[in-house]
PLY file of the C-alpha trace (Angstrom):
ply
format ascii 1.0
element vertex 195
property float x
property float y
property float z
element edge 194
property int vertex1
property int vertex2
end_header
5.10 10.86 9.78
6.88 13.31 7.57
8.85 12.51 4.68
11.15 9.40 4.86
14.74 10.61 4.08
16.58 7.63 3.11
16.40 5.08 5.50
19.99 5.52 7.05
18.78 4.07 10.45
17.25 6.55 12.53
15.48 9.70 11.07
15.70 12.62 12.24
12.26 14.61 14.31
10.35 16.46 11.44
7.11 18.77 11.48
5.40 19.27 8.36
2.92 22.16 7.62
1.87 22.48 4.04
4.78 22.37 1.59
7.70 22.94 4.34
9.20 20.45 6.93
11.25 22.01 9.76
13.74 19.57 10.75
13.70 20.13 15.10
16.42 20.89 17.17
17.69 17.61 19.07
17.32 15.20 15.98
19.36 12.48 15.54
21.22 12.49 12.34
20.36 9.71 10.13
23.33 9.27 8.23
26.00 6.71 9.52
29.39 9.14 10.27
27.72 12.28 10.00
29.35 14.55 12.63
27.86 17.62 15.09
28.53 20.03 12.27
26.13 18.43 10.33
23.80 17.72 12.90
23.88 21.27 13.71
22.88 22.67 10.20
20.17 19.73 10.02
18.73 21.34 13.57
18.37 24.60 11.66
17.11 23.34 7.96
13.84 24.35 6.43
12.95 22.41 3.18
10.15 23.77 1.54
8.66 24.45 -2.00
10.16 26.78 -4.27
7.89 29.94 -4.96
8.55 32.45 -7.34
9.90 34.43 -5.10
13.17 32.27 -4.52
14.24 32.71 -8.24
16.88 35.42 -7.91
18.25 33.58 -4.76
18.45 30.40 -6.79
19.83 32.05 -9.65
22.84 33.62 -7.26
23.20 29.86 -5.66
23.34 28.68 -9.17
26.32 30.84 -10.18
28.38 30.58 -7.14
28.02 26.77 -7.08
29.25 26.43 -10.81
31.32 29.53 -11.41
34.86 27.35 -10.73
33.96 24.92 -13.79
33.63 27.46 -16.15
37.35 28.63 -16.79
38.60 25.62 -15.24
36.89 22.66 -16.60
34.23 23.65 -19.42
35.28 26.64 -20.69
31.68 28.33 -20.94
28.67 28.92 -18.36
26.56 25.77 -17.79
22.79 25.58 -17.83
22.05 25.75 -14.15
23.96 28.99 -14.72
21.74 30.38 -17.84
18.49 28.85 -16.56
15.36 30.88 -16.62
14.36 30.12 -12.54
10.90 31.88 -12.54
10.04 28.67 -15.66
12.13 26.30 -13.90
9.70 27.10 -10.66
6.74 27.13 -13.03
7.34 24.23 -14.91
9.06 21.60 -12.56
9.02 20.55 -8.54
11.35 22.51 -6.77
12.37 22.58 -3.51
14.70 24.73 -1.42
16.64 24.21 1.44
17.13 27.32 3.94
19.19 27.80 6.85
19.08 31.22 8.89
16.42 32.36 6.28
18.80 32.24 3.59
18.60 30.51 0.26
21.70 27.49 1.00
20.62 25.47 -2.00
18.05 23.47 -4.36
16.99 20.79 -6.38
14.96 20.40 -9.27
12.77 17.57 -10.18
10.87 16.79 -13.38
8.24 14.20 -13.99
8.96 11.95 -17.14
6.82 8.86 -17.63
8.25 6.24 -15.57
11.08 8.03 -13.52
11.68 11.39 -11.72
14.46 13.15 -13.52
16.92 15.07 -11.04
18.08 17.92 -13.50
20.09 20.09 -10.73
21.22 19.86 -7.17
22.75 23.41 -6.36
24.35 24.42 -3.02
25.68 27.62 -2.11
29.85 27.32 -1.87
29.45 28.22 2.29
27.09 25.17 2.80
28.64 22.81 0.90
29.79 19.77 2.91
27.58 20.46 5.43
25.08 17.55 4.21
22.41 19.38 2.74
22.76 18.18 -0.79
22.81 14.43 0.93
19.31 15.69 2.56
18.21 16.69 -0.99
19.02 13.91 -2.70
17.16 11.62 -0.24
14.29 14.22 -0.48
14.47 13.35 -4.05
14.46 9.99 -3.33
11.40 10.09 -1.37
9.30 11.91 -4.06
9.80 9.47 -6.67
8.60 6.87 -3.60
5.25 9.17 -3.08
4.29 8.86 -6.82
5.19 5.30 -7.67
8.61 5.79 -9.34
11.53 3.08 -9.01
13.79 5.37 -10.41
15.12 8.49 -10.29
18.30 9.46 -13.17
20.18 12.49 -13.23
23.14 13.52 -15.49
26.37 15.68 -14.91
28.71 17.03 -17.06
31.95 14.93 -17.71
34.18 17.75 -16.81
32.73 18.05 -13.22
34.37 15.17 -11.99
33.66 16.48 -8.29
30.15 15.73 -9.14
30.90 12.65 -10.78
32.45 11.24 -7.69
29.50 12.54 -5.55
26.91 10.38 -7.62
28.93 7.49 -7.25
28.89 8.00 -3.57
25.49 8.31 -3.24
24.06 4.98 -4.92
23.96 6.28 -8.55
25.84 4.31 -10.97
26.73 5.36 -14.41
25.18 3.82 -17.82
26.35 5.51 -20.40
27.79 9.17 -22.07
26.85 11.25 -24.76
27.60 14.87 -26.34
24.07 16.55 -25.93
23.61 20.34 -26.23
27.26 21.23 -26.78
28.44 19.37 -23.41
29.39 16.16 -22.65
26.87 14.18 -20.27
27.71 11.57 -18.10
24.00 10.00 -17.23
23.60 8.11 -13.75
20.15 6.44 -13.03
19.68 5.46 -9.76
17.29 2.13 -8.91
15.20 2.66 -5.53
14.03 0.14 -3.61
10.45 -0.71 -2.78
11.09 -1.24 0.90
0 1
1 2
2 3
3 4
4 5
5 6
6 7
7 8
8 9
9 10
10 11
11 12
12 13
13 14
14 15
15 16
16 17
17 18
18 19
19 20
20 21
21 22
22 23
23 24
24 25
25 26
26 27
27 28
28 29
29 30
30 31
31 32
32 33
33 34
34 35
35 36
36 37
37 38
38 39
39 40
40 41
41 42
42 43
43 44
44 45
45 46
46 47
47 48
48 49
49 50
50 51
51 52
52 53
53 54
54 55
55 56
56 57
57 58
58 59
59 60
60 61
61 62
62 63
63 64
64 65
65 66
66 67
67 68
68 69
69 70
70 71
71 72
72 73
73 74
74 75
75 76
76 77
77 78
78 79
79 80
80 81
81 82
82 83
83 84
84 85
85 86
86 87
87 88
88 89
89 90
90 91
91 92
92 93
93 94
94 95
95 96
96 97
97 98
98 99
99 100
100 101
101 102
102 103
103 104
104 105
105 106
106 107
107 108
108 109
109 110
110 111
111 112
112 113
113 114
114 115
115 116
116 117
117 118
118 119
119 120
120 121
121 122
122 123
123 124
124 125
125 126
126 127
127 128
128 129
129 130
130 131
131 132
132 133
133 134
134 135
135 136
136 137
137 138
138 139
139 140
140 141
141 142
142 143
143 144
144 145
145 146
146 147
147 148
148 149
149 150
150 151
151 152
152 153
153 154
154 155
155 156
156 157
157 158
158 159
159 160
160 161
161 162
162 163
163 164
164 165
165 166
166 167
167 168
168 169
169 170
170 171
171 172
172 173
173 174
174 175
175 176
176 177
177 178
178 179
179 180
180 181
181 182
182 183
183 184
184 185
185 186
186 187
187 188
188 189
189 190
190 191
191 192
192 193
193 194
């Protein structure tokens, strides 16, 4: 069966060639609440592997998703802003989620000993709310299952207390903040269960 996403009750129809999953029209959203608008951009989602290729769309998804913290909240350009995508691509798991053959968002995953670091969610300001960042975190969720990790952290900076709020929301709970590389990080590991 493809990949697990969460285990919200039932999951929605997936096909799986390769390094993309296709989620079907007709599947049943997973996610308690979730209404038809969701559904609807679920029945037209591809999730797939990030190839360098996708590193000028990422880079544009990037800046649109973080411009409004910069004068507003932080004052200068955060790193998923400044981030060299083609390394980012080369150097960690990435995966993107399309919809209508364009770039809507992505996430990127790193490897580090015992846990799977979540360094950046991204979604594109005109799919936001639409439940594909809830899709990628559970598709983060489910890699750190597939390699053996009970754990998967991410951090945020202080200032985006929109993102804050979403971690909360989504079963990450905050341990502890520090000033590292000229921001302030809030740092929210997030236990999975073995079942």
């Amino acid at each position: 069966m493809g990949p697990a996403l969460g285990g919200y009750g039932r999951r929605p129809v997936v096909c799986e060639t390769g390094n993309e999953s296709r989620f079907e029209p007709g599947a049943q959203a997973w996610v308690a609440g979730l209404g038809k608008a969701r559904d609807a951009v679920r029945q037209h989602l591809v999730q797939r592997r990030a190839t360098i290729r996708d590193a000028p769309a990422m880079r544009e998804v990037a800046r649109a998703a973080y411009t409004h913290y910069v004068m507003c909240d932080i004052g200068r350009e955060p790193a998923p802003m400044t981030a060299d995508y083609p390394a980012v691509i080369a150097n960690a798991q990435v995966w993107v989620a399309e919809r209508a053959g364009n770039l809507a968002g992505f996430l990127v995953l790193y490897v580090r000993g015992d846990h799977l670091l979540l360094d950046n969610v991204a979604i594109s300001p005109d799919a936001q709310r639409s439940g594909i960042g809830k899709h990628l975190l559970d598709l983060a969720d489910e890699r750190a299952r597939v390699a053996g990790l009970l754990e998967v952290p991410r951090y945020t900076n202080e200032a985006m207390t929109e993102s804050l709020v979403y971690c909360q929301q989504h079963g990450y709970r905050e341990t502890h903040r520090v000033a590292q590389d000229g921001f302030r990080h809030v740092f929210f590991p997030k236990p999975l269960s073995t079942t």
